[in-house]
DSSP file (Angstrom, degrees, kcal/mol; ACC not computed):
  #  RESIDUE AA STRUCTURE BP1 BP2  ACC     N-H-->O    O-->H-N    N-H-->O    O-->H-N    TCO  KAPPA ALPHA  PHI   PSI    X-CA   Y-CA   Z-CA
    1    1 A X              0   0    0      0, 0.0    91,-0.9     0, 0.0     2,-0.3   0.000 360.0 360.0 360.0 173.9   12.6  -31.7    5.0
    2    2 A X  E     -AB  60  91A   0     58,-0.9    58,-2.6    89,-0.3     2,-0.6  -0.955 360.0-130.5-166.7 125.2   12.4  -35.2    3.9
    3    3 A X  E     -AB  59  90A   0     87,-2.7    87,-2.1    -2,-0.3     2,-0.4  -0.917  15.0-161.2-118.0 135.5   13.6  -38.5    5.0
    4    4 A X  E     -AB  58  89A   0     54,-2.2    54,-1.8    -2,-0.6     2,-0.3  -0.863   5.0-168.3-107.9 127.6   15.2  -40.6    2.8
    5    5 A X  E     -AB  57  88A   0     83,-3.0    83,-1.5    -2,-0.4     2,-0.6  -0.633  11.6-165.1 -97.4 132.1   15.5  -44.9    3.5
    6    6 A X  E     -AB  56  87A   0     50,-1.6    50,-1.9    -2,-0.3     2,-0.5  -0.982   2.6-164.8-121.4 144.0   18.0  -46.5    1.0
    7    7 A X  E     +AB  55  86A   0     79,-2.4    79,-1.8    -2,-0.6     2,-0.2  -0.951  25.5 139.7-124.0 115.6   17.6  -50.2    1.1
    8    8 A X  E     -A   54   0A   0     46,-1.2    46,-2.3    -2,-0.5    77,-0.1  -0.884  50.8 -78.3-150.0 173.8   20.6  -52.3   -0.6
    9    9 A X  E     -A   53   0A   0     74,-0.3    44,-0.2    -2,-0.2     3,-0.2  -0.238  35.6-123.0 -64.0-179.1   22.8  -55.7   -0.1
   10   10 A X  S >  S+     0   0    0     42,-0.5     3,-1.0     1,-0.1     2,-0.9   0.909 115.7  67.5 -62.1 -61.9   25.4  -55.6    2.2
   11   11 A X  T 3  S+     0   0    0      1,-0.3     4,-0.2    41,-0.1    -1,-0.1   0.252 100.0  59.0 -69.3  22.4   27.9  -56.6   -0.9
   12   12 A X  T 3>  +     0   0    0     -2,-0.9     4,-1.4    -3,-0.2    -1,-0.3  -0.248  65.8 110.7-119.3  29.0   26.7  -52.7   -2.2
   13   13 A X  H <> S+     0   0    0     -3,-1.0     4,-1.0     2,-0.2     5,-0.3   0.955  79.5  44.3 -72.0 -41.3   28.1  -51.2    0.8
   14   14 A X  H >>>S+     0   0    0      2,-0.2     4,-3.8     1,-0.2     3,-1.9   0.999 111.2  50.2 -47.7 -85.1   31.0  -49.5   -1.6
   15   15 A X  H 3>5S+     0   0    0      1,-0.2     4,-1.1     2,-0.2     3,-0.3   0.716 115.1  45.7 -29.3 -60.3   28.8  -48.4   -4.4
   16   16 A X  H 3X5S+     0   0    0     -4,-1.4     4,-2.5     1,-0.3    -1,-0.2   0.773 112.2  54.4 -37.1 -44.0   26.1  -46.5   -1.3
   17   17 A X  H <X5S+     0   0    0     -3,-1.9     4,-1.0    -4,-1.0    -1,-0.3   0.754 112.5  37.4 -88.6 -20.9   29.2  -45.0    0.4
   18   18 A X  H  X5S+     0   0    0     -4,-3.8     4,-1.4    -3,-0.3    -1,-0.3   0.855 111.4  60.2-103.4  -8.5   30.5  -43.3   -2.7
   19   19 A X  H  X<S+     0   0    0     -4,-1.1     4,-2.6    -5,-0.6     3,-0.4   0.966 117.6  40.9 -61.8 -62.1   26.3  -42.4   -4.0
   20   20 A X  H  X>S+     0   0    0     -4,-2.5     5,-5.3     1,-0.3     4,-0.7   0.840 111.3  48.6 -73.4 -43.2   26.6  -40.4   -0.5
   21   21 A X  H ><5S+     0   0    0     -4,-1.0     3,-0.8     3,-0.2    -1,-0.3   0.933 114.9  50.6 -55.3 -63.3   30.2  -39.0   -0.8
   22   22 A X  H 3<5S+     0   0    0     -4,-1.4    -2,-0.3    -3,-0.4    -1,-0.2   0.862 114.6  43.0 -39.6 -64.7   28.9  -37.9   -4.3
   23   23 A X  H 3<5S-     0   0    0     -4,-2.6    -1,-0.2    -5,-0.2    -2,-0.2   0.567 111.9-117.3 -64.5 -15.3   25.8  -36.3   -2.9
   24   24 A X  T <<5 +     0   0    0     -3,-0.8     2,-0.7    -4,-0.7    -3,-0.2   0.505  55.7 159.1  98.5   7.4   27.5  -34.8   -0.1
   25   25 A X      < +     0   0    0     -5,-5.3    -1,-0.2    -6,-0.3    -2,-0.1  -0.628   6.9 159.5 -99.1 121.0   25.6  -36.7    2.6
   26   26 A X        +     0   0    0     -2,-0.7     2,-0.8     1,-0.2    -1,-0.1   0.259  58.5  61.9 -78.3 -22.0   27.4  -36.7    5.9
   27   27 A X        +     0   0    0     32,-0.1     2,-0.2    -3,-0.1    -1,-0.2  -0.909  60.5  98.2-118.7 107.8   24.7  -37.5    8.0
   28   28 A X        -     0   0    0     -2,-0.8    30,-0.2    30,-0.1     2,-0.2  -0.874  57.1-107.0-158.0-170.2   22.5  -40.5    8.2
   29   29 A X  B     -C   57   0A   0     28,-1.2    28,-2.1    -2,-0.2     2,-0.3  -0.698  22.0-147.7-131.6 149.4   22.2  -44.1   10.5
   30   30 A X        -     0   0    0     -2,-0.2     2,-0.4    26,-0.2    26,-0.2  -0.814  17.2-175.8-126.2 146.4   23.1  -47.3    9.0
   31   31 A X        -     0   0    0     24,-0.4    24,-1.7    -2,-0.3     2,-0.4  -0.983  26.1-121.2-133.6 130.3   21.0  -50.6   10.4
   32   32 A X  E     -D   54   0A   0     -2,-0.4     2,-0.3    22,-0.2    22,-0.3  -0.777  33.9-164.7 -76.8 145.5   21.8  -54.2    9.4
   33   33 A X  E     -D   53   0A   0     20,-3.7    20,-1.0    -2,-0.4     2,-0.6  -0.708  22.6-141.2 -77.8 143.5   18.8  -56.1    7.7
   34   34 A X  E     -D   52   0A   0     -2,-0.3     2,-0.6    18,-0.2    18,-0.2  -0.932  29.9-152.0-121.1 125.5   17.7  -59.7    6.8
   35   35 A X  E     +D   51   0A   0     16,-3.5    16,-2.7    -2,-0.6     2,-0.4  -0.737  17.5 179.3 -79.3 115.0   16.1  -59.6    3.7
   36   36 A X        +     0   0    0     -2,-0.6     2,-0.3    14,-0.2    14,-0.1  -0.953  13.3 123.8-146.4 155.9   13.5  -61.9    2.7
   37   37 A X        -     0   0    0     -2,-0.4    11,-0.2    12,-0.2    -2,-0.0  -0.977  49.5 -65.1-161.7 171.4   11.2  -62.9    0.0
   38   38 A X        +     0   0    0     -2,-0.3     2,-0.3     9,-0.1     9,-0.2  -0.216  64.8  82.5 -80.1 170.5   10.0  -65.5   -2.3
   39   39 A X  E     -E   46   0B   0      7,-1.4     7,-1.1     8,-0.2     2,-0.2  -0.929  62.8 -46.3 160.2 164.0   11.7  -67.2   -5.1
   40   40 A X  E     +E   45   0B   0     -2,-0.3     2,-0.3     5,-0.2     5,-0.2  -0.402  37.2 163.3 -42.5 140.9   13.9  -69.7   -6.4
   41   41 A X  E >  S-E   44   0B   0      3,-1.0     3,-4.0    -2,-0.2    -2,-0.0  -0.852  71.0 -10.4-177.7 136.3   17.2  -70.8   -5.4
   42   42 A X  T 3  S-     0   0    0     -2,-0.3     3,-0.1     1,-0.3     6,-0.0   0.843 123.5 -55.3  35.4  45.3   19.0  -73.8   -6.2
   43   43 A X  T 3  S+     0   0    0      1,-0.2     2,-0.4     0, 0.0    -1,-0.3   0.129 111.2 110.0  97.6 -10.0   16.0  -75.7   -7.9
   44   44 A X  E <   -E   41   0B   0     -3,-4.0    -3,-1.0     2,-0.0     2,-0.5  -0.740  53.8-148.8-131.2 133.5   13.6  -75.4   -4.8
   45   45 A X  E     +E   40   0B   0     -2,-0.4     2,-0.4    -5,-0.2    -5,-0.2  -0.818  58.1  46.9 -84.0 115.0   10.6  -73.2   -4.7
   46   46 A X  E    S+E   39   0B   0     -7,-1.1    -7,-1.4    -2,-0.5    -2,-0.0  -0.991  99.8  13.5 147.8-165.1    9.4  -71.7   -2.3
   47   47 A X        -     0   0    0     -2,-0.4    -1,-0.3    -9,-0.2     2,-0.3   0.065  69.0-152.9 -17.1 166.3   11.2  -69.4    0.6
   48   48 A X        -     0   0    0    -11,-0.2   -11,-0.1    -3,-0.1     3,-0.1  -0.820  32.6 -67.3-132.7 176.6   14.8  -68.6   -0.4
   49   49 A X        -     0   0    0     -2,-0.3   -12,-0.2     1,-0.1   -14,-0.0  -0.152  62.3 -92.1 -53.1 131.8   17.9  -67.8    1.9
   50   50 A X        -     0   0    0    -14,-0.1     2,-0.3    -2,-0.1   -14,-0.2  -0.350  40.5-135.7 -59.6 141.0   17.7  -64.3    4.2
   51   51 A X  E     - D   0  35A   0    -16,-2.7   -16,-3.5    -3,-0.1     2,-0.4  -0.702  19.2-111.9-112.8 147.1   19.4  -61.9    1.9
   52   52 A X  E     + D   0  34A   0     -2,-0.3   -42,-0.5   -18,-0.2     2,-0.3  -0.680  51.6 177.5 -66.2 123.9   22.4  -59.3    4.4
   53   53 A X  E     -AD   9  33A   0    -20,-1.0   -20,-3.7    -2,-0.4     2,-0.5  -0.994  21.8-163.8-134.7 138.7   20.4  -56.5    3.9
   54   54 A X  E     -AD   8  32A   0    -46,-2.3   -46,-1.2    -2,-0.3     2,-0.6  -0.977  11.6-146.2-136.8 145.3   21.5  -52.6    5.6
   55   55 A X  E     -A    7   0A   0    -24,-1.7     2,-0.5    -2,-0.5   -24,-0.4  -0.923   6.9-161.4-112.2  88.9   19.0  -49.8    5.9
   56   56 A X  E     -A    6   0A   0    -50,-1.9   -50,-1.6    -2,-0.6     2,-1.0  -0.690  11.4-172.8 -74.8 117.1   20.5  -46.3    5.5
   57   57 A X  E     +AC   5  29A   0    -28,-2.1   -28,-1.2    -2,-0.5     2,-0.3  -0.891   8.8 169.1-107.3 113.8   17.9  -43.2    7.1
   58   58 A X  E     -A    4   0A   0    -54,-1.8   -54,-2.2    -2,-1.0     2,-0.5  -1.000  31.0-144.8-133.0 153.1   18.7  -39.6    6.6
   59   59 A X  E     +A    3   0A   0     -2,-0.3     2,-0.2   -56,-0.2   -56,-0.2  -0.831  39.9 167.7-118.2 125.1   16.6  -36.5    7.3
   60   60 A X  E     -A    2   0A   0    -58,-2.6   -58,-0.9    -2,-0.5     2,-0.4  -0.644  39.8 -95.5-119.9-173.9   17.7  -34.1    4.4
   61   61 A X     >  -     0   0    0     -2,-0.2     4,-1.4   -60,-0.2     5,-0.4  -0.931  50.0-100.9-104.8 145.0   16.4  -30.7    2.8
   62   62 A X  H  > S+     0   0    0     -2,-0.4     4,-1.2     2,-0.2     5,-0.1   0.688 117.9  45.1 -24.7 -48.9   14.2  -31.1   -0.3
   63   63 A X  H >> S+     0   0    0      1,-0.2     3,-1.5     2,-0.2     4,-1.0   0.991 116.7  46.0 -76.9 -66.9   17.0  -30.4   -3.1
   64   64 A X  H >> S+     0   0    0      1,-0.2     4,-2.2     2,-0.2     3,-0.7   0.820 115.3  47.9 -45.4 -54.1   19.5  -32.5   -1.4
   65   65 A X  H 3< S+     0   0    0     -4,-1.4     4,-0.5     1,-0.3    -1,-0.2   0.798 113.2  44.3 -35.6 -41.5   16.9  -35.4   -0.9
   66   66 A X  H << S+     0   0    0     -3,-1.5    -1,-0.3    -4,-1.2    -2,-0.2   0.503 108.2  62.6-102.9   4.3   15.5  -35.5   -4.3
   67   67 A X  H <X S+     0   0    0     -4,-1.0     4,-1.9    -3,-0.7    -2,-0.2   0.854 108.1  49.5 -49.2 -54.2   19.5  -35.2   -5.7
   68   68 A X  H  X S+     0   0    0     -4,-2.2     4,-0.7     2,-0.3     2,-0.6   0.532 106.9  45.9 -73.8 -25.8   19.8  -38.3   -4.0
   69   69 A X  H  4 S+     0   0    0     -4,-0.5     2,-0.5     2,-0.2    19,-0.0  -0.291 114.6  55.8-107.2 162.7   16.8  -40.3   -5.3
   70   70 A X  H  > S+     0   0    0     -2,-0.6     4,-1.7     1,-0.1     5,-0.3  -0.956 107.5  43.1 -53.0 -70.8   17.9  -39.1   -8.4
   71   71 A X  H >< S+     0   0    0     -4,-1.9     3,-0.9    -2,-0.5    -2,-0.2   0.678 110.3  56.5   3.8 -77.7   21.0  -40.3   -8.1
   72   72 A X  G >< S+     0   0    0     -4,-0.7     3,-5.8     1,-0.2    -1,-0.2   0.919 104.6  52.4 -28.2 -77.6   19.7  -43.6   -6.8
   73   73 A X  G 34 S+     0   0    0      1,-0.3    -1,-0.2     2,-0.0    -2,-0.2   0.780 110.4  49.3 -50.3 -15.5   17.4  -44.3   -9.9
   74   74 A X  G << S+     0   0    0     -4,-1.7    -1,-0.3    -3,-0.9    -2,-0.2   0.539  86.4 132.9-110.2  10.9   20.5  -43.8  -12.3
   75   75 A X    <   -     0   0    0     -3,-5.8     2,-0.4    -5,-0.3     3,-0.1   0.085  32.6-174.6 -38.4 133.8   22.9  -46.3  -10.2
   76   76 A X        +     0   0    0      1,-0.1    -2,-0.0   -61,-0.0    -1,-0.0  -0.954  48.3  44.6-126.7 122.8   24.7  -48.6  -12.0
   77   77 A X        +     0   0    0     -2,-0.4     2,-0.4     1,-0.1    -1,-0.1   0.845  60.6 168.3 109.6  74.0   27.3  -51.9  -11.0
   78   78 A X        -     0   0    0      1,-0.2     3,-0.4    -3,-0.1    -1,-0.1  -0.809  47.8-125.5-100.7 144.3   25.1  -53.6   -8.1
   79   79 A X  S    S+     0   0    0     -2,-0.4     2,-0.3     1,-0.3    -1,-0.2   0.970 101.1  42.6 -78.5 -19.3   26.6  -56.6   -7.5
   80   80 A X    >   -     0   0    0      3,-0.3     3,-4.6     1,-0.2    -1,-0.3  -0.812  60.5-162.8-120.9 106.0   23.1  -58.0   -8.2
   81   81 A X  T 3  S+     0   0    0     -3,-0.4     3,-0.4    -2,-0.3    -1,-0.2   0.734  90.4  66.7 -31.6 -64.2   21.0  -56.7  -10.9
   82   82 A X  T 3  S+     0   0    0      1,-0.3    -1,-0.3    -3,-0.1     2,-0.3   0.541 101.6  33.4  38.2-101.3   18.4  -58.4   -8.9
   83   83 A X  S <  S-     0   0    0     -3,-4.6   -74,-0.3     3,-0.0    -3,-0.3  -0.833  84.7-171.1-121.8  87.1   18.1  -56.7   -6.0
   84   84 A X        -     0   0    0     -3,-0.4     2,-0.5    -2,-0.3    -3,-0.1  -0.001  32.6 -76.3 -47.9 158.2   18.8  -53.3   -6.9
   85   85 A X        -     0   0    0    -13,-0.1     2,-0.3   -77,-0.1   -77,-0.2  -0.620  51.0-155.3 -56.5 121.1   19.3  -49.9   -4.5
   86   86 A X  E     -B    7   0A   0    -79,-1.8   -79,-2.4    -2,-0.5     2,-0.3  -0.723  18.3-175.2 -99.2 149.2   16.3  -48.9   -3.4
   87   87 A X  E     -B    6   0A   0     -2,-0.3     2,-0.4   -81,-0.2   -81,-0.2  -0.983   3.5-170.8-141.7 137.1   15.3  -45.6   -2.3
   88   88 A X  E     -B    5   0A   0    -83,-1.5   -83,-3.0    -2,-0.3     2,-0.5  -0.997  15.1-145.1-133.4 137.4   11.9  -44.6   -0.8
   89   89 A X  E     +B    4   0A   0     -2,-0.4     2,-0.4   -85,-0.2   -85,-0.2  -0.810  20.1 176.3 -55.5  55.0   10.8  -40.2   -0.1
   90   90 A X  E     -B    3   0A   0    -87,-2.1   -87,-2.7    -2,-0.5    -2,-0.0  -0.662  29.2-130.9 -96.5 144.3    8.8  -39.5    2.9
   91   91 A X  E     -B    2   0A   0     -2,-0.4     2,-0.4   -89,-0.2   -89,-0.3  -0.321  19.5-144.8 -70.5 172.0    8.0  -36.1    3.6
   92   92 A X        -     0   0    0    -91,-0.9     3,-0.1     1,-0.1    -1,-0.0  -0.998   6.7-161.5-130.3 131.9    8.8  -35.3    7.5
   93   93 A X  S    S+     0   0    0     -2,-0.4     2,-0.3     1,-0.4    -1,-0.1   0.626  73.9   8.4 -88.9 -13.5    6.2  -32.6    9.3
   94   94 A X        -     0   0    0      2,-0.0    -1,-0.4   -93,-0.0     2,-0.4  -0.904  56.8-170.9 178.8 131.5    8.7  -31.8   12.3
   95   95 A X        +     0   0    0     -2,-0.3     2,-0.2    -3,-0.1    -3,-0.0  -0.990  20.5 152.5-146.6 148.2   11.9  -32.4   13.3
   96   96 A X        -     0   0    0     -2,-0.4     2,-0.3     0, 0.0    -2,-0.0  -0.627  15.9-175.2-127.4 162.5   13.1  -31.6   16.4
   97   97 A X        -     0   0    0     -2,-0.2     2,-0.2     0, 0.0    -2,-0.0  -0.912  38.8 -83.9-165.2-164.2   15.8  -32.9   18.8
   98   98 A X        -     0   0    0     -2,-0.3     2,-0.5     1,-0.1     0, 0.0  -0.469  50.6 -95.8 -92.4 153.5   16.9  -32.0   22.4
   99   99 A X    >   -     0   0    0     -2,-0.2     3,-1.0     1,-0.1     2,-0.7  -0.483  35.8-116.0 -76.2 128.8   19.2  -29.1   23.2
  100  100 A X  T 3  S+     0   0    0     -2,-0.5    -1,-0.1     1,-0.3     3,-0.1  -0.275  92.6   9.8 -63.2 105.1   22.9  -29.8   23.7
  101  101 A X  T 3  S+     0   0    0     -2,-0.7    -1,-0.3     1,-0.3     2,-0.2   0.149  90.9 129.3 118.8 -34.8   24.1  -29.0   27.2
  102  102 A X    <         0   0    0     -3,-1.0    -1,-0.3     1,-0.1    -3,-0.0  -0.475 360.0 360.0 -86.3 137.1   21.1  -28.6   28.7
  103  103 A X              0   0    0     -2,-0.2    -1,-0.1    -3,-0.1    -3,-0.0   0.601 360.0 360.0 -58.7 360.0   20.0  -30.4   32.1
């Protein structure tokens, strides 16, 4: 198993949802972000404006995972070249959850 974070704007919510649709992935959690880092903007150096950022998480199986990061790396039509989709791999050792129904 594997969990895979995809990290993107907001204004790439479209492109993500059809990468996932494409991949098959039904399952994951969505989080908003604020993105920030250094840089330029409008002449001034220094901080720039917090970027709408959303944080997708899904726990896949290996083929499906590494589909997906494949996928990822051969995206195209972000609305900013920029700040590309990001995708990060982490292996998972145990996944678990609680039984349905039970007290």
């Amino acid at each position: 198993m594997k969990l895979v974070l995809l990290m993107y704007l907001k204004d790439d919510e479209k492109c993500v949802a059809r990468l996932l649709k494409e991949q098959a992935i039904d399952t994951y959690s969505r989080l908003p972000l604020e993105g920030h880092g250094p840089g330029t903007a409008s002449g001034w150096s220094g901080e720039i404006q917090p970027y709408e950022s959303q944080l997708i998480m899904s726990v896949l199986p290996d083929e499906q995972a590494a589909a997906l990061v494949t996928a990822i790396s051969q995206c195209t039509g972000v609305e900013d070249p920029r700040h590309p989709i990001r995708a990060a791999l982490l292996d998972v050792e145990r996944f678990t959850c609680c039984e349905i129904g039970q007290p």
